[in-house]
Structures are given as structure tokens and as C-alpha cells.
N, C-alpha and C positions, 0 to 999 in steps of 0.2 A: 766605367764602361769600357774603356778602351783596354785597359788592364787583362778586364776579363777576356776581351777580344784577339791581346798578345798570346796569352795562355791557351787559348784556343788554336788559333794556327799555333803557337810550339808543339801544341800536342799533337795534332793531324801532321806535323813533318816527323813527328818521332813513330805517330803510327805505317806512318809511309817507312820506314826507313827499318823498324822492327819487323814489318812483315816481310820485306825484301831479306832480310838477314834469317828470318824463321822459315822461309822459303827453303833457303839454300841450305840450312841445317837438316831439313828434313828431305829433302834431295839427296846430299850426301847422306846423311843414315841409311836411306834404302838404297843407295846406289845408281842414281837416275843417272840414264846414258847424256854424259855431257855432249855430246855429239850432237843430240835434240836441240832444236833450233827454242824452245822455251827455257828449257834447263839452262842455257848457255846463254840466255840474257839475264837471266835470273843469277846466274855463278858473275857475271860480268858488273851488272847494276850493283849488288852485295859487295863486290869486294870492294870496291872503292869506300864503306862503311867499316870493311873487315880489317882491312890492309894495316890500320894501326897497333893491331893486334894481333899479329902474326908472328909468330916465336916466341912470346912470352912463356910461354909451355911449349916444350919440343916433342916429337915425338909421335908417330899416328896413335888414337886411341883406337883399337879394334876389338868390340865384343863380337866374337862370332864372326858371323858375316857383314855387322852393322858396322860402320863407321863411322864416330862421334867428332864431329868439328870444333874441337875445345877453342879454336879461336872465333867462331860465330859465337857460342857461349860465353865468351869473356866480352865482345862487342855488345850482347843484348844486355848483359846487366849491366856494362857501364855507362852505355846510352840509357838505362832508364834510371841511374843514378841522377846521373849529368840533368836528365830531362825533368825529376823530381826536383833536384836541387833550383833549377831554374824557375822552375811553377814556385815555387816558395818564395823565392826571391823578388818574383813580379806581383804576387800575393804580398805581400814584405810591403812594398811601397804604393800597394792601392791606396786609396783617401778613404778612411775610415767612412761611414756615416753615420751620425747619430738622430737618435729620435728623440725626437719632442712628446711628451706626456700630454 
């Protein structure tokens, strides 16, 4: 019980933390005026998830007018890496149960 209850909140702080980060991606794609008092808590809350990921790939990506945050995209899969890996692990050591016939 308790098992499942760890995996539970792990996974509601990863959803919290994925949406902040797909926020900011999709802000930067379109271009949202950082200056906006939403946009700018949202580039603020993010980076602090982003930040370890910053320079691994150099370079702006720009299609067009879109602008692709390669470093939010390196942050989301490796936090749903980390956050699989982890559900597995806390799955890993639950107490089996078995049934009696």
C-alpha cells in the first residue's frame, strides 16, 4: 500500500514538473512576450528544472519563425527517464502478495 502511494506522489511531482517544462517549450516555439507577467513565471519555475541541461547541444534551433528549446526537450525525456526508472524500482521492492486457492 504504501509502495503504491510513493509512486503516486513520484508521479504527480513529475507531472507537475513536465508541465512547467512543456509550458515553456511551447511559449518559446511561438514566441510569447517574456515580458508578460505569466510567461515569466513560467520561463522562471522551468528553468530551475532546465538549467541542468543547458548547453549540452549549442546553438539556437530555428525553423522559420519557431524557435525549438532543445534544452526543455533534453529536460522532458530525461525526467521521464529518471521518473520510469524510479516507479520500477519502488515496484522492485513492493511485498509480493499471494493467493491462497
Amino acid at each position: 500500500m504504501i509502495f503504491r502511494i510513493l509512486a503516486q506522489i513520484f508521479y504527480t511531482i513529475l507531472l507537475i514538473i513536465e508541465t512547467l517544462i512543456s509550458f515553456r517549450f511551447i511559449f518559446k516555439l511561438f514566441g510569447a512576450n517574456p515580458d508578460n507577467d505569466i510567461v515569466r513565471l513560467i520561463y522562471d519555475l522551468s528553468y530551475i528544472f532546465v538549467r541542468p541541461f543547458v548547453g549540452i547541444l549549442t546553438g539556437d534551433w530555428k525553423i522559420g519563425r519557431f524557435y525549438i528549446d532543445i534544452d526543455a526537450v533534453i529536460a522532458l525525456i530525461v525526467y521521464m527517464i529518471i521518473a520510469f526508472v524510479v516507479v520500477e524500482i519502488i515496484k522492485a521492492f513492493r511485498p509480493s502478495v499471494t493467493r491462497r486457492a
